[in-house]
C-alpha positions as CSV (number, residue, x, y, z in Angstrom):
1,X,-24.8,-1.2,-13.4
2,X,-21.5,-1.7,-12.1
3,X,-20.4,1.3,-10.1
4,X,-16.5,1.8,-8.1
5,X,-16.4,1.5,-4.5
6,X,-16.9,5.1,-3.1
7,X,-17.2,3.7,0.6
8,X,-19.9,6.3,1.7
9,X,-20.7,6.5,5.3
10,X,-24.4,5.0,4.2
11,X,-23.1,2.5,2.4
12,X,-22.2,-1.3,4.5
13,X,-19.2,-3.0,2.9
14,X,-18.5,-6.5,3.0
15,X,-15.3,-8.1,1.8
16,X,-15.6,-12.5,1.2
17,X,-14.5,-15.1,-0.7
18,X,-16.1,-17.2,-3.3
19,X,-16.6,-20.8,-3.1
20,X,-16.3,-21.6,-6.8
21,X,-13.0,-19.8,-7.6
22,X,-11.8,-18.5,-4.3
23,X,-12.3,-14.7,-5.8
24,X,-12.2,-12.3,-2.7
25,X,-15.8,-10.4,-3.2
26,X,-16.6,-6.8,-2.6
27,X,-20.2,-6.7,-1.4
28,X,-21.9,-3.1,-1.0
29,X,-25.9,-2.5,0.7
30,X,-27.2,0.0,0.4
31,X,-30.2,0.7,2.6
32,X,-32.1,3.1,0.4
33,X,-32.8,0.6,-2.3
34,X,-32.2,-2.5,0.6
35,X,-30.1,-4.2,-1.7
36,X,-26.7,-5.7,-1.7
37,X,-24.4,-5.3,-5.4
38,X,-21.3,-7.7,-5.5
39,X,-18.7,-7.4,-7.5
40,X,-15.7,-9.6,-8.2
41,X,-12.1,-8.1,-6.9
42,X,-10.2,-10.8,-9.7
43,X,-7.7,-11.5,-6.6
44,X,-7.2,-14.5,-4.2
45,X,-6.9,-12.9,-0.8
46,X,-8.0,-15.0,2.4
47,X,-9.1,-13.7,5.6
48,X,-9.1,-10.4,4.9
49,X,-8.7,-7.8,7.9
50,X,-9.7,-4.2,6.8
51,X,-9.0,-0.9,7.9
52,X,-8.4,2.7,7.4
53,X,-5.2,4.8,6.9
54,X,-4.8,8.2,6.0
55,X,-8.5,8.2,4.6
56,X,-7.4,4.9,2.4
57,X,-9.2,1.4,2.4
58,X,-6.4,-0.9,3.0
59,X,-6.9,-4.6,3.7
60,X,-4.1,-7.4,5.0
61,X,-4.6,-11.4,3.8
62,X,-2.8,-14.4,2.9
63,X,-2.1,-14.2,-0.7
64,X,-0.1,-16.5,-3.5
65,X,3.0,-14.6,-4.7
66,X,2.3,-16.1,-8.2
67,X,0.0,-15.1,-10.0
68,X,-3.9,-15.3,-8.8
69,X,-3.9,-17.5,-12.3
70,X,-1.0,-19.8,-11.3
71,X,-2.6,-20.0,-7.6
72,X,-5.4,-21.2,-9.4
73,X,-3.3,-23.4,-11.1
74,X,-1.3,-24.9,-8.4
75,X,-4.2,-25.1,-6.0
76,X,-5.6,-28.5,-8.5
77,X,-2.8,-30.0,-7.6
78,X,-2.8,-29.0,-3.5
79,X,-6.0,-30.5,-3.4
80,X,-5.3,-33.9,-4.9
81,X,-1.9,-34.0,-2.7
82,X,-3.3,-32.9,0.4
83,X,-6.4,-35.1,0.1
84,X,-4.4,-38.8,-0.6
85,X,-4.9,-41.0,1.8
86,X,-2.4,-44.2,1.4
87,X,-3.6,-47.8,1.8
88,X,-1.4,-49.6,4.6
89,X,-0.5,-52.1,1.8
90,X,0.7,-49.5,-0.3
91,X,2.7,-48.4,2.0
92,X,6.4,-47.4,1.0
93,X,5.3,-48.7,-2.6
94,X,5.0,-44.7,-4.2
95,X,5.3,-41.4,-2.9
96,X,2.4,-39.6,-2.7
97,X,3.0,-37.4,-5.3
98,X,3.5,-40.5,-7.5
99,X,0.4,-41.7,-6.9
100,X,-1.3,-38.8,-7.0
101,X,0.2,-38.2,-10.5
102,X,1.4,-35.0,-8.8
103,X,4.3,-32.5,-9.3
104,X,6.0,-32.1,-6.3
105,X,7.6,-29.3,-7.5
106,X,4.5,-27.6,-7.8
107,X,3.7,-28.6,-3.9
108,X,6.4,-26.6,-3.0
109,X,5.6,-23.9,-5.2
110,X,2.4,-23.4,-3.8
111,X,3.3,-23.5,-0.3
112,X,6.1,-21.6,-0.4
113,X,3.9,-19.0,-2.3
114,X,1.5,-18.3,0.3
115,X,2.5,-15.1,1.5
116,X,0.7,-11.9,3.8
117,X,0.4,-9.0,2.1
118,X,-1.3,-5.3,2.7
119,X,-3.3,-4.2,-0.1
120,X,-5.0,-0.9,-0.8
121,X,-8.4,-0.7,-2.1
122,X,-8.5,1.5,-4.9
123,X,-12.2,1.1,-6.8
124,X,-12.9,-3.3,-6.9
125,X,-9.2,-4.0,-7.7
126,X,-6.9,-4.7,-4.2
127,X,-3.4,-3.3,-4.8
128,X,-0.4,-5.1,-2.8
129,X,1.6,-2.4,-1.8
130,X,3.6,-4.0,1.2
131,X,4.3,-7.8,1.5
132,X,5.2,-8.9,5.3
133,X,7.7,-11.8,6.1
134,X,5.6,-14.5,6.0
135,X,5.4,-17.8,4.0
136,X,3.2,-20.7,4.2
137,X,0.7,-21.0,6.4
138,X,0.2,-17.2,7.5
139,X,-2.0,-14.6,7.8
140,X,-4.9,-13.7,10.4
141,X,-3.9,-10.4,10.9
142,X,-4.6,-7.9,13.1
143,X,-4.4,-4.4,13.3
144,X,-4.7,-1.4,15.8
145,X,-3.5,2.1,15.4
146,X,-0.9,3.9,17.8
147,X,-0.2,7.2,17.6
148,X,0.5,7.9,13.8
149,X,1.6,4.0,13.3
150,X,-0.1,1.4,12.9
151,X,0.5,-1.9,14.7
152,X,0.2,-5.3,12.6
153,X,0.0,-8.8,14.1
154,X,0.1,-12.1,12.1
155,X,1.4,-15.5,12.3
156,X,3.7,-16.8,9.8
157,X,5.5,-20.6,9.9
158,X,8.3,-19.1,7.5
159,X,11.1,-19.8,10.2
160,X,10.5,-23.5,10.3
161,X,9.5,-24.2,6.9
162,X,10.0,-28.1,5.9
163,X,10.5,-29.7,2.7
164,X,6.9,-31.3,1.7
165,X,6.5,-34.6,0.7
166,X,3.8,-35.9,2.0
167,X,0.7,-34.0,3.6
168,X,0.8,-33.2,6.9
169,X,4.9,-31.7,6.6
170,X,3.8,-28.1,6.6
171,X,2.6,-29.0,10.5
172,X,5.4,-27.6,12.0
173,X,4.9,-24.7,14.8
174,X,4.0,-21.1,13.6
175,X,5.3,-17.6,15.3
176,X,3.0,-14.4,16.1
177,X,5.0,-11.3,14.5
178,X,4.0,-7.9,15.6
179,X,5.1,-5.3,12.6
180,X,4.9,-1.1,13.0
181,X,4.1,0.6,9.9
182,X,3.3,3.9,9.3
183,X,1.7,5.1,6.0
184,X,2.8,7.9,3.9
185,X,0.5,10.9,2.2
Protein backbone atom coordinates (compact mmCIF):
# COMPACT_ATOMS: atom_id res chain seq x y z
CA UNK A 1 0.00 0.00 0.00
CA UNK A 2 1.50 3.06 -1.03
CA UNK A 3 0.63 5.82 1.38
CA UNK A 4 1.84 10.08 1.13
CA UNK A 5 4.39 11.22 3.30
CA UNK A 6 2.60 12.62 6.47
CA UNK A 7 6.02 13.08 8.37
CA UNK A 8 4.59 12.19 11.85
CA UNK A 9 6.74 12.78 14.76
CA UNK A 10 6.95 8.64 15.09
CA UNK A 11 7.72 8.20 11.90
CA UNK A 12 11.95 8.27 10.82
CA UNK A 13 12.47 9.58 7.27
CA UNK A 14 15.23 8.89 5.12
CA UNK A 15 15.90 10.65 1.88
CA UNK A 16 18.73 8.56 -0.79
CA UNK A 17 19.54 7.94 -4.00
CA UNK A 18 19.30 4.80 -6.10
CA UNK A 19 22.10 3.12 -7.65
CA UNK A 20 20.32 1.80 -10.77
CA UNK A 21 18.68 5.03 -11.99
CA UNK A 22 20.00 7.68 -9.59
CA UNK A 23 16.15 8.23 -8.37
CA UNK A 24 16.32 10.22 -4.98
CA UNK A 25 14.27 7.71 -2.56
CA UNK A 26 11.95 8.56 0.25
CA UNK A 27 12.33 5.96 2.92
CA UNK A 28 9.78 5.98 5.91
CA UNK A 29 10.17 3.30 9.46
CA UNK A 30 7.96 3.04 11.30
CA UNK A 31 8.67 1.46 14.64
CA UNK A 32 5.28 0.00 15.41
CA UNK A 33 5.37 -2.44 12.56
CA UNK A 34 9.62 -2.15 12.55
CA UNK A 35 9.49 -1.77 9.04
CA UNK A 36 10.94 0.62 6.46
CA UNK A 37 8.35 1.52 3.08
CA UNK A 38 10.36 3.18 0.19
CA UNK A 39 8.97 4.89 -2.33
CA UNK A 40 10.37 6.41 -5.52
CA UNK A 41 10.43 10.50 -5.67
CA UNK A 42 10.77 10.21 -9.95
CA UNK A 43 13.45 13.08 -9.47
CA UNK A 44 17.35 13.23 -9.69
CA UNK A 45 18.38 15.29 -6.69
CA UNK A 46 21.98 14.63 -5.09
CA UNK A 47 23.07 15.18 -1.69
CA UNK A 48 20.06 16.20 -0.34
CA UNK A 49 20.06 18.53 2.85
CA UNK A 50 16.56 18.65 4.54
CA UNK A 51 14.91 20.88 6.69
CA UNK A 52 11.92 22.64 7.99
CA UNK A 53 10.22 26.02 7.18
CA UNK A 54 7.11 27.32 8.13
CA UNK A 55 5.86 23.64 9.12
CA UNK A 56 7.03 22.68 5.30
CA UNK A 57 9.54 19.74 4.37
CA UNK A 58 11.89 21.45 2.07
CA UNK A 59 15.12 19.90 0.79
CA UNK A 60 18.26 21.72 -1.29
CA UNK A 61 20.46 19.36 -4.00
CA UNK A 62 22.29 19.41 -7.06
CA UNK A 63 19.80 18.90 -9.77
CA UNK A 64 19.81 18.80 -13.88
CA UNK A 65 17.87 21.76 -15.20
CA UNK A 66 16.67 19.39 -18.07
CA UNK A 67 14.54 17.23 -17.54
CA UNK A 68 15.22 14.23 -14.94
CA UNK A 69 14.57 12.16 -18.47
CA UNK A 70 17.19 14.17 -20.54
CA UNK A 71 19.58 13.93 -17.25
CA UNK A 72 19.14 10.41 -17.76
CA UNK A 73 19.89 10.89 -21.15
CA UNK A 74 22.84 12.90 -21.12
CA UNK A 75 24.42 11.19 -18.19
CA UNK A 76 25.16 7.84 -20.96
CA UNK A 77 27.14 9.99 -22.60
CA UNK A 78 29.05 11.78 -19.25
CA UNK A 79 30.02 8.45 -18.41
CA UNK A 80 31.64 7.30 -21.55
CA UNK A 81 33.41 10.97 -21.85
CA UNK A 82 34.50 11.17 -18.44
CA UNK A 83 35.78 7.53 -18.29
CA UNK A 84 38.19 7.63 -21.76
CA UNK A 85 41.44 7.17 -21.08
CA UNK A 86 43.78 7.99 -24.34
CA UNK A 87 46.66 5.73 -25.39
CA UNK A 88 49.99 7.89 -25.60
CA UNK A 89 50.08 6.75 -29.23
CA UNK A 90 46.88 8.04 -29.88
CA UNK A 91 47.73 11.01 -28.74
CA UNK A 92 46.55 14.19 -30.78
CA UNK A 93 45.09 11.62 -33.32
CA UNK A 94 40.98 12.28 -32.14
CA UNK A 95 39.40 14.24 -29.66
CA UNK A 96 37.96 12.51 -27.10
CA UNK A 97 34.62 12.90 -27.93
CA UNK A 98 35.56 11.48 -31.36
CA UNK A 99 36.69 8.51 -29.97
CA UNK A 100 34.31 8.17 -27.70
CA UNK A 101 31.58 8.48 -30.46
CA UNK A 102 30.37 11.30 -28.19
CA UNK A 103 28.43 14.55 -28.58
CA UNK A 104 30.19 17.21 -27.20
CA UNK A 105 27.41 19.25 -27.34
CA UNK A 106 25.74 17.13 -25.09
CA UNK A 107 28.97 17.31 -22.61
CA UNK A 108 28.27 20.78 -22.26
CA UNK A 109 24.73 20.39 -21.89
CA UNK A 110 25.06 18.20 -19.05
CA UNK A 111 27.46 20.13 -17.23
CA UNK A 112 26.16 23.29 -17.62
CA UNK A 113 22.79 21.69 -16.46
CA UNK A 114 23.80 20.77 -13.15
CA UNK A 115 22.25 23.34 -11.04
CA UNK A 116 21.23 23.72 -6.85
CA UNK A 117 17.93 24.02 -6.31
CA UNK A 118 15.35 24.10 -3.07
CA UNK A 119 12.62 21.90 -3.37
CA UNK A 120 9.49 21.45 -1.24
CA UNK A 121 8.31 18.10 -0.26
CA UNK A 122 4.77 17.88 -0.94
CA UNK A 123 3.57 13.92 -0.60
CA UNK A 124 6.70 11.64 -2.67
CA UNK A 125 7.02 14.30 -5.42
CA UNK A 126 10.02 17.16 -4.60
CA UNK A 127 8.84 20.51 -6.05
CA UNK A 128 11.67 23.07 -7.13
CA UNK A 129 10.41 26.16 -6.01
CA UNK A 130 13.80 28.31 -5.87
CA UNK A 131 16.89 27.65 -8.03
CA UNK A 132 20.27 29.27 -6.54
CA UNK A 133 23.14 30.56 -8.79
CA UNK A 134 24.99 27.72 -9.27
CA UNK A 135 26.18 25.56 -12.27
CA UNK A 136 28.27 22.65 -12.63
CA UNK A 137 29.72 21.19 -10.06
CA UNK A 138 27.62 22.51 -6.96
CA UNK A 139 25.65 21.73 -4.30
CA UNK A 140 26.47 20.49 -0.54
CA UNK A 141 24.36 22.75 1.06
CA UNK A 142 23.87 23.80 4.21
CA UNK A 143 21.42 25.36 6.15
CA UNK A 144 20.77 27.08 9.60
CA UNK A 145 17.96 29.28 10.58
CA UNK A 146 18.38 33.05 11.88
CA UNK A 147 15.78 34.79 13.16
CA UNK A 148 12.77 34.43 10.62
CA UNK A 149 15.58 33.74 7.65
CA UNK A 150 17.08 31.13 6.81
CA UNK A 151 20.80 31.03 5.98
CA UNK A 152 21.98 28.77 2.83
CA UNK A 153 25.58 27.75 2.07
CA UNK A 154 26.72 25.98 -1.06
CA UNK A 155 29.59 25.88 -3.42
CA UNK A 156 29.05 26.45 -6.98
CA UNK A 157 32.12 26.62 -9.88
CA UNK A 158 29.66 28.75 -12.06
CA UNK A 159 32.14 31.83 -12.02
CA UNK A 160 34.90 29.96 -13.66
CA UNK A 161 33.16 27.72 -15.81
CA UNK A 162 35.44 26.27 -18.84
CA UNK A 163 34.59 25.06 -22.12
CA UNK A 164 34.87 20.98 -21.83
CA UNK A 165 36.71 19.07 -24.17
CA UNK A 166 38.35 16.65 -22.56
CA UNK A 167 37.74 15.30 -18.94
CA UNK A 168 39.26 16.77 -16.26
CA UNK A 169 38.33 20.80 -17.76
CA UNK A 170 35.46 21.21 -15.29
CA UNK A 171 38.56 21.13 -12.53
CA UNK A 172 38.80 24.64 -12.15
CA UNK A 173 38.35 26.25 -8.42
CA UNK A 174 34.83 26.39 -6.86
CA UNK A 175 33.40 29.43 -4.46
CA UNK A 176 31.29 28.92 -1.10
CA UNK A 177 28.03 31.24 -1.48
CA UNK A 178 26.18 32.08 1.56
CA UNK A 179 22.33 32.98 0.45
CA UNK A 180 19.39 34.49 3.02
CA UNK A 181 16.05 33.48 2.25
CA UNK A 182 13.06 33.81 4.05
CA UNK A 183 9.91 31.82 3.27
CA UNK A 184 6.50 33.03 2.77
CA UNK A 185 3.01 31.58 4.42
Amino acid sequence: MRRTMPFLKKMLIAFSRAASNLDMLISTYFPDENRWETVSTGRIIHAPCVFKAKNRTFLIGRYCSQSDERFRELQVDWRKFTRYVQQPDEEGSQTVAEATGVDPAWIEEYHHGLRTGIFVVDGTRPRLVMELLSAGDSSYPGVVQYGDEYLISDYSMHEYYPEIKRPGDWRTPCDIYISRIRFGK
